[in-house]
C-alpha positions, 0 to 999 in steps of 0.5 A: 934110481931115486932120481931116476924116478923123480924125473919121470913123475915131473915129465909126466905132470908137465906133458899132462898140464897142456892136455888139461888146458885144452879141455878147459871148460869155459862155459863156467865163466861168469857171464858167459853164455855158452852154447848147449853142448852136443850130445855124446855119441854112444860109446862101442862097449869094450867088453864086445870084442869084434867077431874077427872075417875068416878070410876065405881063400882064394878071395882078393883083399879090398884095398881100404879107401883112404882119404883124399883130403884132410879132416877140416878143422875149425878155426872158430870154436863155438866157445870162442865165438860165444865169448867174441874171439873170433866168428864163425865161417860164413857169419856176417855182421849187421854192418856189413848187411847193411853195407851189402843192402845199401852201397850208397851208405858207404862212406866216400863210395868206397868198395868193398875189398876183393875176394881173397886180397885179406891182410895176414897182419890184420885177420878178420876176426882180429878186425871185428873186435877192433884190434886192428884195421885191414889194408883194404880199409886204410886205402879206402880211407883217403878216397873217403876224405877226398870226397869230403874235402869240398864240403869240409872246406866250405864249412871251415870257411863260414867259421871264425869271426872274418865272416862277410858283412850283411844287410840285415835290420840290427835285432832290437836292443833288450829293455833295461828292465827284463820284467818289461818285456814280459808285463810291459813299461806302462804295467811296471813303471808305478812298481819302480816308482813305489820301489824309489820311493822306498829305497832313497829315490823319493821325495824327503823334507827336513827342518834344521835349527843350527843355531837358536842362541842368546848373545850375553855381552857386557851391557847388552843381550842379544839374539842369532838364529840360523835355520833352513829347511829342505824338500826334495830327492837325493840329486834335486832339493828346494831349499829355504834359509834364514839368518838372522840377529838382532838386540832384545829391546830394539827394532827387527835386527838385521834378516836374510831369506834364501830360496834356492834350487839345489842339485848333487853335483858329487857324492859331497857337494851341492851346486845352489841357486836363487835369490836373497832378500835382505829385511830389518835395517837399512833399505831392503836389497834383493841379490841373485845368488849362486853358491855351493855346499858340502862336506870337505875332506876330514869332515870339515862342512863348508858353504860358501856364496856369491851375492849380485844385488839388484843395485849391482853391489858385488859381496860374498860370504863363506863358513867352515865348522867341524863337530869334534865327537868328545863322547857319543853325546858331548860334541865341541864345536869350532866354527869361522864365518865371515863376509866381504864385498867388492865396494864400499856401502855406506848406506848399509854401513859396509866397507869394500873387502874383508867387512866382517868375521866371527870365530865360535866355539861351541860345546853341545850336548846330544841328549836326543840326535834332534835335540841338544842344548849348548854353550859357548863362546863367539867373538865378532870383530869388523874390519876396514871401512865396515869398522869405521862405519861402526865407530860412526854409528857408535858402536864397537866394532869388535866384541866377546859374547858368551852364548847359550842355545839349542840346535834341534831338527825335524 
């Protein structure tokens, strides 16, 4: 019996359930803007019981009317069109008024679908929330593209780069300078020169005393000097300079000035130009003569020259030295020159090839980067036919000096 009992409540409570759900309020959603709900209609009061016809005797019973169609139902409740489930019969969206207005508008002159030919796979309520797509509008759809196929393919034909060549003027190339094209190159250029000038492409000028030194031998002092000075730009400079020696107590020794034009010809090395004047002993001579200078791999500073004189004598001169840092101001110096000649000049007491050399060591000490005194110790020989001109003239063709100098520049 007890199980009796518990099967009829649990029947109850789920046949009740789905009654429940179909009076499910919605308009307490949130967001849901529902329409106002009609008023109820006048209940008949229960207690009134209907005053029950006397049927009169001998009068014909009225067949009661019934209905000849069925009750309509509605499809679109008002709560589901509230919330876009479906439309009501009879709605129309602004799209399709639009289309009714203005059949041209529609695309590919595609016509609207016959009355009645609905697809049952695609409702229309279904169609307007964009569930699906009816028949009728995927039939429309290549005719759309048919029409569009020429226009399509004339665009796709101008893309790309295969495009055809043309005969128009090329535009104007833009100026290197964009501020030119806004105040011009006149206005700009004195800017660009003051900005040179101020970041490495202007004119400097320095004065560089190498060597300014005192030759102690046995018997004898002597004097060397070497110095040039420089103004110009980093790629174009004019340069000046002169080497020179001599002995304390005896006639103007031996003098070389150079002028040359200088240019960059590398981030190491200038390409130099110009003219040699030789002073002091013997007849002056002037040469023409083209050299180089620079900075070597590991530091090394090498020169090196060729000289043509006006009385066509042919002689060539070259140096290295390189500056071992010991501290940030001790600095030892090793330094080789030497010069050779293509014949031999008796006038001048040089002989043909090797003529002359110098090996120098030199230890300086910077107290100031413009300023260093130094000592050290240089050893001069001559060679060949220049040697025998030196034994002539009595003097010794090789020698050991110890020298003290200063090198400075400004």
């Amino acid at each position: 019996m007890k199980t009796l009992f518990l099967l009829t409540a649990a029947s109850a409570i789920a046949l009740a359930t789905p009654a429940v759900a179909q009076t499910m309020d919605h308009s307490n959603m949130p967001g849901m803007k529902m329409p106002a709900k009609p008023a109820p209609a006048a209940k008949p009061n229960p207690d009134a019981k209907p005053r029950a016809a006397t049927p009169q005797r001998g009068a014909p019973r009225l067949a009661q009317d019934k209905p000849t169609t069925a009750p309509v139902v509605d499809a679109c409740p008002p709560e589901h069109a509230a919330m876009g489930h479906c439309k009501p019969e009879g709605a129309t969206s602004p799209e399709r008024e639009e289309a009714a207005a203005d059949p041209e508008q529609r695309v590919g002159g595609a016509q609207d679908p016959a009355p009645g030919a609905a697809d049952s796979n695609c409702p229309p309520e279904h169609a307007e929330m964009g569930h699906c797509v009816p028949q009728s509008a995927r039939t429309s759809e290549p005719d759309a593209m048919q029409d569009m196929a020429m226009p399509m393919g004339e665009a796709m034909g101008s893309l790309g780069t295969a495009l055809p060549a043309g005969d128009a003027p090329a535009p104007a190339a833009p100026e290197p300078d964009y501020a030119d094209r806004v105040w011009g190159a006149t206005t700009m250029q004195p800017a660009r020169d003051a900005l040179r000038r101020e970041h490495g492409g202007g004119n400097y000028s320095q004065v560089m005393i190498d060597l300014a030194e005192i030759k102690i031998a046995d018997g004898h002092t002597g004097y060397k000097f070497e110095a040039d000075a420089w103004f110009g730009g980093d790629i174009n400079r004019f340069v000046v300079k002169a080497d020179g020696e001599g002995e304390f107590g005896e006639p103007f020794g031996d003098v070389e000035l150079k002028a040359l034009y200088s240019r960059a010809i590398g981030p190491y090395f200038n390409l130099q130009a110009g003219v040699r004047q030789d002073l002091g002993v013997g007849p002056d001579r002037t040469h023409a003569v083209i050299g180089v200078e620079g900075l070597a791999p590991y530091w090394f500073e090498v020169d090196g020259y060729l000289y043509l004189s006006t009385q066509g004598e042919v002689r060539a001169s070259a140096s290295a030295e390189y500056d071992q840092r010991l501290t940030q101001r001790l600095i030892l110096q090793p330094k080789i020159e030497f010069d050779l000649s293509a014949e031999d000049i008796p006038e001048i007491g040089i002989g043909s090839g090797l003529t002359s050399a110098e090996f120098g060591l030199r230890l300086r000490y910077e107290i100031a980067r413009e300023f260093a005194p130094y000592i050290g110790i240089v050893h001069e020989a001559k060679f060949g036919r220049t040697a025998d001109f030196a034994r002539a003239a009595g003097d010794d063709p090789s020698s050991t000096n110890l020298v003290v100098g200063v090198r400075a520049w400004f």
